[in-house]
Structure formats: structure tokens, C-alpha cells
VOBASE-625640 format. One record per residue: z, x, y of N, C-alpha, C in turn. Coordinates in steps of 0.05 Angstrom, whole numbers. Atoms other than C-alpha are relative to their C-alpha. Layout:
# residues N
+--------+--------+--------+--------+--------+--------+--------+--------+--------+
|    nc3 |    nc1 |    nc2 |   cac3 |   cac1 |   cac2 |    cc3 |    cc1 |    cc2 |
+--------+--------+--------+--------+--------+--------+--------+--------+--------+
|      Z |      X |      Y |      Z |      X |      Y |      Z |      X |      Y |
...
+--------+--------+--------+--------+--------+--------+--------+--------+--------+
END
This chain:
# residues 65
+--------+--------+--------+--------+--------+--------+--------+--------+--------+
|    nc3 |    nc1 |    nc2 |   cac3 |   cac1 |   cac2 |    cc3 |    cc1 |    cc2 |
+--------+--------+--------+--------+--------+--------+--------+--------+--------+
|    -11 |     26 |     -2 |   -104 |    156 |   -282 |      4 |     -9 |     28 |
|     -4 |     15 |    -24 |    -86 |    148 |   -208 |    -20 |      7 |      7 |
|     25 |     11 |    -11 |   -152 |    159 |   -189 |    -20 |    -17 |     -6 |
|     13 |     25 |     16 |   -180 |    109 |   -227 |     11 |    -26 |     16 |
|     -5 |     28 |    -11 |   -133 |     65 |   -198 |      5 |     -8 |     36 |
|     13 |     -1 |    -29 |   -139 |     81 |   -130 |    -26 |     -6 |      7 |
|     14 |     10 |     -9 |   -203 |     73 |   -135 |    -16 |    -35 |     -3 |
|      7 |     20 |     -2 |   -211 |      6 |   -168 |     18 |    -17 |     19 |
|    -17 |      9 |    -26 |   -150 |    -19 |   -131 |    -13 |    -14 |     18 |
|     12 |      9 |    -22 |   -186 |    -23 |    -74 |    -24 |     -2 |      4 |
|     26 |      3 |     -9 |   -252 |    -36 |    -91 |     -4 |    -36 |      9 |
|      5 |     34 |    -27 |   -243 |   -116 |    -60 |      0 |      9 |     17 |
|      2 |     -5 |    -26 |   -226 |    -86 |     -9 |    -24 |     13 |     17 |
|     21 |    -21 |      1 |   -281 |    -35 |     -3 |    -26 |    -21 |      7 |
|     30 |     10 |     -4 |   -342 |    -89 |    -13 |     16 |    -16 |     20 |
|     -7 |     17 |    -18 |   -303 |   -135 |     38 |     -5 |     12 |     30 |
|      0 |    -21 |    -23 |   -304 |    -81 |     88 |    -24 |      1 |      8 |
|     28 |    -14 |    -10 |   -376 |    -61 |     79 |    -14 |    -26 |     10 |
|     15 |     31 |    -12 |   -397 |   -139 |     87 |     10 |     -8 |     22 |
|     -4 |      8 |    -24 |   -359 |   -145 |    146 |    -15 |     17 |     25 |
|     21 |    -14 |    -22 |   -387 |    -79 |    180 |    -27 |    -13 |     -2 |
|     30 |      6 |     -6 |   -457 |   -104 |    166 |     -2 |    -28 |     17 |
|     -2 |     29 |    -26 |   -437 |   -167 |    209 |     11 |      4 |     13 |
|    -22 |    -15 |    -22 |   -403 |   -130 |    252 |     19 |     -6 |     13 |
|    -31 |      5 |     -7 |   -337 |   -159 |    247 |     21 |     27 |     -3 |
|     -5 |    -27 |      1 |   -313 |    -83 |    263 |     38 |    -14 |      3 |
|    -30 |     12 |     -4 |   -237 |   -117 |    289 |      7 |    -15 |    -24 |
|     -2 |      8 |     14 |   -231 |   -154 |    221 |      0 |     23 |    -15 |
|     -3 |    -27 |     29 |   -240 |    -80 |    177 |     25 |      9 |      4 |
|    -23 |    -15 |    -10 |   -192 |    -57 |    226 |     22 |     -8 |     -8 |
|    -29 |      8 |     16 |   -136 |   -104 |    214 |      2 |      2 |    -25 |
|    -13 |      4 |     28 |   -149 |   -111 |    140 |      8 |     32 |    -11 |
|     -6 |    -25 |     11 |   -143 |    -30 |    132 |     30 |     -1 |     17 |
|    -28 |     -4 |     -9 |    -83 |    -32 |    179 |     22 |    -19 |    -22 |
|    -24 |      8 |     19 |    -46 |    -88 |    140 |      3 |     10 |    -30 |
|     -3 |    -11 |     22 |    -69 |    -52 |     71 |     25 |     29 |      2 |
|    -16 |    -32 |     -4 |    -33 |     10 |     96 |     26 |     -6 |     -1 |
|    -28 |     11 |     -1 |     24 |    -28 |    124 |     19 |    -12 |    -30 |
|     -4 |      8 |     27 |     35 |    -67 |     55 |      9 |     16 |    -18 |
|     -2 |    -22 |     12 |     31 |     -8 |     15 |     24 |     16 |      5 |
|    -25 |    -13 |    -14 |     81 |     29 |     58 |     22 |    -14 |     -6 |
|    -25 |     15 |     -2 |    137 |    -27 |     55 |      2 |      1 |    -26 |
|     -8 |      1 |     28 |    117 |    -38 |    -20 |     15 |     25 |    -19 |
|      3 |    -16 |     11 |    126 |     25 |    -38 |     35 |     16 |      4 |
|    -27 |     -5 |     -9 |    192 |     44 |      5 |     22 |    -23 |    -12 |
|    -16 |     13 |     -2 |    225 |    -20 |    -14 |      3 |      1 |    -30 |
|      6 |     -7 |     27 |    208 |     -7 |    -89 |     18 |     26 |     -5 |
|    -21 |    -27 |     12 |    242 |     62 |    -91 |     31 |    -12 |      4 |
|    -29 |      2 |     -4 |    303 |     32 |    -53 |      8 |    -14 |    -26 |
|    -10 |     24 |     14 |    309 |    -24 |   -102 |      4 |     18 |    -34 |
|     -2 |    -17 |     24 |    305 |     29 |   -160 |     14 |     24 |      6 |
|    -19 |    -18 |     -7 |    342 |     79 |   -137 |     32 |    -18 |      3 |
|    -32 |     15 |      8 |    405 |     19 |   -126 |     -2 |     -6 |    -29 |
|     -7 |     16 |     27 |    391 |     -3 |   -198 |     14 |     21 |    -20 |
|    -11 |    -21 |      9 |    399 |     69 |   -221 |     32 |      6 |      3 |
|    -23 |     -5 |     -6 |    457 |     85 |   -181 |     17 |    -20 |     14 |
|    -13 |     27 |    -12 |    493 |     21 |   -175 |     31 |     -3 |      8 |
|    -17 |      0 |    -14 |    568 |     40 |   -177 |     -1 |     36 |     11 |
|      0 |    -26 |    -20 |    550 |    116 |   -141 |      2 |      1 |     24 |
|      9 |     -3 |    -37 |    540 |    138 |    -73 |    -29 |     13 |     -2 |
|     28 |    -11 |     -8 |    474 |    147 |    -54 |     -3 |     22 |     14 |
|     -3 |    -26 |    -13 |    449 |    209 |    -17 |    -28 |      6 |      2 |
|     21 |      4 |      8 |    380 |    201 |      4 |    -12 |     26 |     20 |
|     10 |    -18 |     -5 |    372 |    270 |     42 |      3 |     25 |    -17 |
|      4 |    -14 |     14 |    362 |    311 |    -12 |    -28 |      2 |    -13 |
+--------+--------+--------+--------+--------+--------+--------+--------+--------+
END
């Protein structure tokens, strides 16, 4: 299952990439893999926080464990 969706996920991204290298907009792959990464990262961290407060809403948190 998550490789499935890993890989369609990003298959826009994927033919967007390869049509840009072949026009060799190389600084355009670059940023769009940098902001995919970045995106992902925030989505992903700000998603646990936001579920992890919903969980433990009147607790104390304790997020080095």
C-alpha cells in the first residue's frame, strides 16, 4: 500500500521533472523537489502535532519518548 502510493503520489511530479530536464530547466526540478520535500516535512510534523493535541487534550504531553 505505501508503495503504491508513493509511487503514484508523485508521479506529476515525476513526468514534470523529466520534461523540465529535457529543456533543461535543471533550477526549476531543483526547487520543485526542494519545496516537495519541504511540504511533506511541515505536513507531516504539523499533522502528528495536531493529533497527538486531539488525543491528549486535557494531558501533558511528553514528546521525548
Amino acid at each position: 500500500g505505501g508503495l503504491l502510493n508513493a509511487t503514484f503520489g508523485n508521479a506529476t511530479e515525476m513526468i514534470i521533472s523529466i520534461y523540465a530536464l529535457k529543456h533543461g530547466m535543471v533550477r526549476v526540478v531543483q526547487q520543485s523537489l526542494l519545496g516537495s520535500i519541504l511540504s511533506n516535512m511541515l505536513l507531516v510534523l504539523g499533522g502528528a502535532f495536531f493529533c497527538g493535541g486531539i488525543v491528549h487534550y486535557k494531558k501533558d504531553q511528553v514528546f521525548n519518548k
